[in-house]
LUMDREN-620166 format. One line per 2 residues: number of its first residue (from 0); for each residue x, y, z of N, C-alpha, C. Coordinates in nm, 3 decimals. Example, Ala and Ser with C-alpha at 12.3 -4.5 7.8 and 13.67 -1.06 7.14 Angstrom:
% residues 2
0 = 1.319 -0.569 0.780 1.230 -0.450 0.780 1.320 -0.330 0.780  1.285 -0.225 0.708 1.367 -0.106 0.714 1.290 0.003 0.787 .
//
This chain:
% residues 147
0 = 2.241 15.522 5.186 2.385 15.500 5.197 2.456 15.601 5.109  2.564 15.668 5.181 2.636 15.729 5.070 2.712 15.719 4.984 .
2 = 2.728 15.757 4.864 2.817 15.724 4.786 2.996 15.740 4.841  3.079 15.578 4.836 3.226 15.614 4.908 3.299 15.650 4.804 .
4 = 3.392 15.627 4.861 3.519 15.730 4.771 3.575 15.652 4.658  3.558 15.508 4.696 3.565 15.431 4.481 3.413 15.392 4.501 .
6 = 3.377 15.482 4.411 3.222 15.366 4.389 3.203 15.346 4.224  3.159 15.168 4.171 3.159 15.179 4.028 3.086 15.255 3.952 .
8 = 3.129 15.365 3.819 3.063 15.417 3.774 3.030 15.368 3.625  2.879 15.339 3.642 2.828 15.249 3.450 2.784 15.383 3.408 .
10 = 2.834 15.322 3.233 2.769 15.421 3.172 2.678 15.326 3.082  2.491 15.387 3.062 2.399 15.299 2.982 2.412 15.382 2.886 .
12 = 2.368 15.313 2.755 2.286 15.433 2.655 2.124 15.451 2.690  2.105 15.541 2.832 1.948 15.549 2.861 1.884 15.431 2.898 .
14 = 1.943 15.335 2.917 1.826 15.220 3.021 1.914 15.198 3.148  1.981 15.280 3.237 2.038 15.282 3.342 1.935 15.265 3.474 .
16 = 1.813 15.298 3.423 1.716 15.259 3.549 1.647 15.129 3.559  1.668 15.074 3.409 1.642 14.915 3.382 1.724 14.841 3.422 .
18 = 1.869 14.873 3.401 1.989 14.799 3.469 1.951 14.791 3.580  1.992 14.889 3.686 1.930 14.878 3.827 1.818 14.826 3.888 .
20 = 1.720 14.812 3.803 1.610 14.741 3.858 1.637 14.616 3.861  1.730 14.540 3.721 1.760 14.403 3.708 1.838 14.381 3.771 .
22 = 1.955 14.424 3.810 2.058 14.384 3.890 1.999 14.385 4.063  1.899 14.452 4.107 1.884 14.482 4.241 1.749 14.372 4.269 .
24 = 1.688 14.313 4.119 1.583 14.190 4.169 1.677 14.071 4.165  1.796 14.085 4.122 1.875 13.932 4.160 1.945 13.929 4.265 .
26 = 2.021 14.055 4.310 2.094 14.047 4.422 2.007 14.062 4.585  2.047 14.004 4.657 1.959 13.971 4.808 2.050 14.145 4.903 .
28 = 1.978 14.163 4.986 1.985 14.314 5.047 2.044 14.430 4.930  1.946 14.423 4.808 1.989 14.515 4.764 1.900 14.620 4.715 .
30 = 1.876 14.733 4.688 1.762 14.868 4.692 1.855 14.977 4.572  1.732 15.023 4.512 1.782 15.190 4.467 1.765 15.268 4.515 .
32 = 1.850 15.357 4.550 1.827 15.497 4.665 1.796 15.627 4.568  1.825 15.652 4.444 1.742 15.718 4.412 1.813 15.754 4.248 .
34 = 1.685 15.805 4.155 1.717 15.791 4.030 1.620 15.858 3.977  1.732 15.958 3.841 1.698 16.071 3.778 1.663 16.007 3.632 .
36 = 1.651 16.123 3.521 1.645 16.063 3.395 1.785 16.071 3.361  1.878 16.107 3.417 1.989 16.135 3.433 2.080 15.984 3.471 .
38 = 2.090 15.961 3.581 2.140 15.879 3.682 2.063 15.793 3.786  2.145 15.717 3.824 2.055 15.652 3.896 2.196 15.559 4.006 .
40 = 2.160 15.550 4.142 2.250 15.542 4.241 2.157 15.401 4.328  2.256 15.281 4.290 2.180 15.167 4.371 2.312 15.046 4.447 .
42 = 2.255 14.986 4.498 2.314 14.904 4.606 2.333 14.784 4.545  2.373 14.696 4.566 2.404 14.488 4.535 2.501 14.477 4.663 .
44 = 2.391 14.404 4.773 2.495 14.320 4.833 2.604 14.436 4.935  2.550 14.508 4.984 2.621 14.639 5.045 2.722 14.698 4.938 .
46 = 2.723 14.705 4.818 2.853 14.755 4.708 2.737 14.875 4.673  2.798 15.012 4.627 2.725 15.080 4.563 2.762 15.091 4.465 .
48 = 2.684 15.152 4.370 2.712 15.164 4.220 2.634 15.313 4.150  2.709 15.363 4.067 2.668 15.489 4.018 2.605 15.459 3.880 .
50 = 2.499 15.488 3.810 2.500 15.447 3.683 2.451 15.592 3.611  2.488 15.587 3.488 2.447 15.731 3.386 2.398 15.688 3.274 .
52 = 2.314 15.780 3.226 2.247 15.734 3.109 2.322 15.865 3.031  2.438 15.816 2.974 2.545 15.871 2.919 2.524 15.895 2.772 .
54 = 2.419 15.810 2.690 2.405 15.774 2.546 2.516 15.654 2.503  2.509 15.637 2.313 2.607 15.540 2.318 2.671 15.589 2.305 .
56 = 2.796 15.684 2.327 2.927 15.712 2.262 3.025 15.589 2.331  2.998 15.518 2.464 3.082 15.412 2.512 3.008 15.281 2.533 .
58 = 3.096 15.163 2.537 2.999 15.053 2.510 3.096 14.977 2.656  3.004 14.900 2.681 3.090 14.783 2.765 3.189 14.700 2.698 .
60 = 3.300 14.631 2.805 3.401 14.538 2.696 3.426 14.420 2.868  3.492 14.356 2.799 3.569 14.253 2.899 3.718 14.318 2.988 .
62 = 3.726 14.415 2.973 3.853 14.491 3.013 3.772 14.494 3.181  3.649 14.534 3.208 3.607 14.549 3.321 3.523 14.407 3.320 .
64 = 3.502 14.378 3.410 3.406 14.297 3.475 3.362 14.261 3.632  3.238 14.216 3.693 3.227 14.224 3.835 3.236 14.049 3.861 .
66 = 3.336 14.013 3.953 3.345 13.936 4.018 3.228 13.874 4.116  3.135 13.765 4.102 3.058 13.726 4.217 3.120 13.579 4.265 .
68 = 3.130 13.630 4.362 3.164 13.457 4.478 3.053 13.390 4.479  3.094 13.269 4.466 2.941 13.201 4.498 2.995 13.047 4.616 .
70 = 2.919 13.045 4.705 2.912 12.959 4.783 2.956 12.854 4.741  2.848 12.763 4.684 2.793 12.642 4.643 2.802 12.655 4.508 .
72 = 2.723 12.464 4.413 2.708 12.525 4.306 2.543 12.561 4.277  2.466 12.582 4.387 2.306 12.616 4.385 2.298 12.780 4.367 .
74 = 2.441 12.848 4.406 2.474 12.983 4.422 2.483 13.015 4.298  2.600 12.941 4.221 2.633 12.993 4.055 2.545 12.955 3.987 .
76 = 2.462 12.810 3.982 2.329 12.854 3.875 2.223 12.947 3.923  2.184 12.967 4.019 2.141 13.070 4.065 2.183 13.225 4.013 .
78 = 2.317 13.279 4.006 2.339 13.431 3.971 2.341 13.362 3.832  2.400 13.254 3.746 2.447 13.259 3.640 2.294 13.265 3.519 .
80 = 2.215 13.176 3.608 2.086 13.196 3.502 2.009 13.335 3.498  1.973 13.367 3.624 1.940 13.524 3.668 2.022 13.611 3.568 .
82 = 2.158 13.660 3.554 2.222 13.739 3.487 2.240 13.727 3.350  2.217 13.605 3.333 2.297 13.554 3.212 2.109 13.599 3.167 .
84 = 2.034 13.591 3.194 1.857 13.579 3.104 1.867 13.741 3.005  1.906 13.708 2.893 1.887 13.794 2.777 1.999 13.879 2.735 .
86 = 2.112 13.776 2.817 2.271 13.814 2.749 2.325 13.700 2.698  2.466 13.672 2.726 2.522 13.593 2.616 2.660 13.505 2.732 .
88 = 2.662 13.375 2.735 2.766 13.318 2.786 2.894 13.332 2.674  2.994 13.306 2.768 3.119 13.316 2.794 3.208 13.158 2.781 .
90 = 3.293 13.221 2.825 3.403 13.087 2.892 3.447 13.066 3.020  3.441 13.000 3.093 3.571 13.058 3.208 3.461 13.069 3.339 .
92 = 3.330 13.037 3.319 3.240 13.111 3.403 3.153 13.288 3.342  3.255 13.294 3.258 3.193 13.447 3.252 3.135 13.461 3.124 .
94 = 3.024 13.567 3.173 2.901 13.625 3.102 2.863 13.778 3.041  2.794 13.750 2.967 2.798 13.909 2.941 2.618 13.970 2.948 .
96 = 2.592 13.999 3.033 2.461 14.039 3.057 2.364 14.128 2.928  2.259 14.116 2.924 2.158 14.200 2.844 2.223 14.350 2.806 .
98 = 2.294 14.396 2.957 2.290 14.513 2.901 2.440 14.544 2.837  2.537 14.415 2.853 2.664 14.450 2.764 2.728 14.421 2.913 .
100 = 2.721 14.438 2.968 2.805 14.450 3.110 2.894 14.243 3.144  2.991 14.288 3.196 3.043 14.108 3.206 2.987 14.085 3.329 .
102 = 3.034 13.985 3.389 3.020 13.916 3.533 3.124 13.809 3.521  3.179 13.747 3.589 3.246 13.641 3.667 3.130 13.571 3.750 .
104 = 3.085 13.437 3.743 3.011 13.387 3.835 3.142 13.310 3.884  3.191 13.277 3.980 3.286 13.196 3.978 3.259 13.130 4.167 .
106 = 3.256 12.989 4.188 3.262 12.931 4.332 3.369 12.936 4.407  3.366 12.932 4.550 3.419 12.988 4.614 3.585 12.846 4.585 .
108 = 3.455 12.714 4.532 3.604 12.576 4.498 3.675 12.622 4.412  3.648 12.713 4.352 3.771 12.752 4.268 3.875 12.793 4.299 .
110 = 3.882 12.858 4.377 4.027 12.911 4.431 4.077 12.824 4.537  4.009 12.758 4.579 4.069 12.648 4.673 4.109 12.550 4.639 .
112 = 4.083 12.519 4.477 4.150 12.423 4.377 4.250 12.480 4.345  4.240 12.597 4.291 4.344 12.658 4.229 4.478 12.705 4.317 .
114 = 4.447 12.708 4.451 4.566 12.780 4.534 4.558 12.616 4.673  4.533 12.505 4.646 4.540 12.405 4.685 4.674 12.398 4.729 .
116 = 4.722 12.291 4.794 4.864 12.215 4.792 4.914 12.171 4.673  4.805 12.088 4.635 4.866 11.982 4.553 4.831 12.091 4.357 .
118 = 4.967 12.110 4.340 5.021 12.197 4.245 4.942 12.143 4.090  4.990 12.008 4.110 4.946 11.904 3.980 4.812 11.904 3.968 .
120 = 4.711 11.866 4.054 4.594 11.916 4.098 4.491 12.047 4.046  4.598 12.138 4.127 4.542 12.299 4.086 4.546 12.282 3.876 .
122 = 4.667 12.204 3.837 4.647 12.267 3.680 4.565 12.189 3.617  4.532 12.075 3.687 4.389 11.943 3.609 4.290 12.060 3.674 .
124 = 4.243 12.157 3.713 4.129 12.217 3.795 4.119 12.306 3.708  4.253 12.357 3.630 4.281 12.494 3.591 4.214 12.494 3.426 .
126 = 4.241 12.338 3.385 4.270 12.302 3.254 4.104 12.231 3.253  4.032 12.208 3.331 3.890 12.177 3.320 3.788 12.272 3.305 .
128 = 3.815 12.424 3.430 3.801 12.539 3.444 3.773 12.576 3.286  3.926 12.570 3.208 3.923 12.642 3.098 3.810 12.572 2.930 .
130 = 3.774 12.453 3.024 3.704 12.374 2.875 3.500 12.387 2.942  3.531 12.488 3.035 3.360 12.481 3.032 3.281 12.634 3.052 .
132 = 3.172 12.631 3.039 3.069 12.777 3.031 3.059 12.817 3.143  2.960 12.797 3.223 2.913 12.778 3.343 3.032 12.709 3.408 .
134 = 3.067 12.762 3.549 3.157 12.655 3.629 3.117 12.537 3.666  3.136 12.447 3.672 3.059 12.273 3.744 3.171 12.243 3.890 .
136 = 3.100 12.314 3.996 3.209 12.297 4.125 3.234 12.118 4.155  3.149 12.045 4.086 3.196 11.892 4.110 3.283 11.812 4.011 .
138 = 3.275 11.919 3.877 3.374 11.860 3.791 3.527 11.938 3.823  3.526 12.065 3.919 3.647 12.157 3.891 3.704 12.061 4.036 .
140 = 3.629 11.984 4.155 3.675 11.903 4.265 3.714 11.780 4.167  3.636 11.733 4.099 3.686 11.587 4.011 3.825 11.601 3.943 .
142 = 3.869 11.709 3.882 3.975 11.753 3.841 4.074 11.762 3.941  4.052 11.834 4.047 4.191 11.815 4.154 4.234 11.728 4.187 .
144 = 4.103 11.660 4.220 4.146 11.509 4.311 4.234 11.384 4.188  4.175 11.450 4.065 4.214 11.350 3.927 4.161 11.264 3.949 .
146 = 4.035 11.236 3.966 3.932 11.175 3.873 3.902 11.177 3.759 .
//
């Protein structure tokens, strides 16, 4: 596949071919197409991604992070344990992986709580959202409905 015209570009300090290997054994249709001591150019999920083994002069922060949808909640413990194995949780759903990098695990009930009808709803969803690690898609539905 070729690289398109926005594609994300990581910078590692030199384990950019470790990143890619980890990120491409969690994500489903995903492959490295090819990688230097330099760089390394791989797939997640039809998205491409550029990575460089840049050194440290730059570090990861929360200013960037990758968004994953998740179905169900068998989907978010699923990416969240996978990604999260030898990084560091968050709030909000979000994580910060081994290699410094964030993620968003976030279910697809979230935004359907959050952009719901019922307004009062969306902010018991919003305000439950904000008191847990991991998302719980049956506590962020228990919250709308106000349970």
């Amino acid at each position: 596949m070729a690289i398109k015209r926005i594609t994300p570009f990581l910078w590692y300090d030199g384990n950019a071919a470790e990143a890619a290997k980890f990120y491409t054994s969690i994500f489903k249709k995903s492959k490295i197409h090819s990688s230097t001591a330099f760089s390394v150019t791989f797939e997640l999920d039809g998205q491409m991604f550029y990575a460089l083994n840049g050194g440290p002069n730059f570090k990861f922060n929360e200013a960037i992070s990758f968004f994953v949808t998740c179905k169900d909640q068998k989907e978010v413990d699923y990416y969240w344990n996978k990604l999260l194995k030898g990084g560091e949780p968050s709030r909000c759903g979000w994580l910060k992986d081994k290699f410094g990098l964030s993620w968003q695990v976030v279910p697809k009930a979230l935004g359907e709580c959050l952009n719901g009808k019922d307004k009062i709803g969306a902010r018991r969803a919003m305000e439950a959202m904000m008191h847990m690690v991991k998302l719980d898609v049956k506590k962020l539905k228990d919250a709308y409905a106000g349970k």
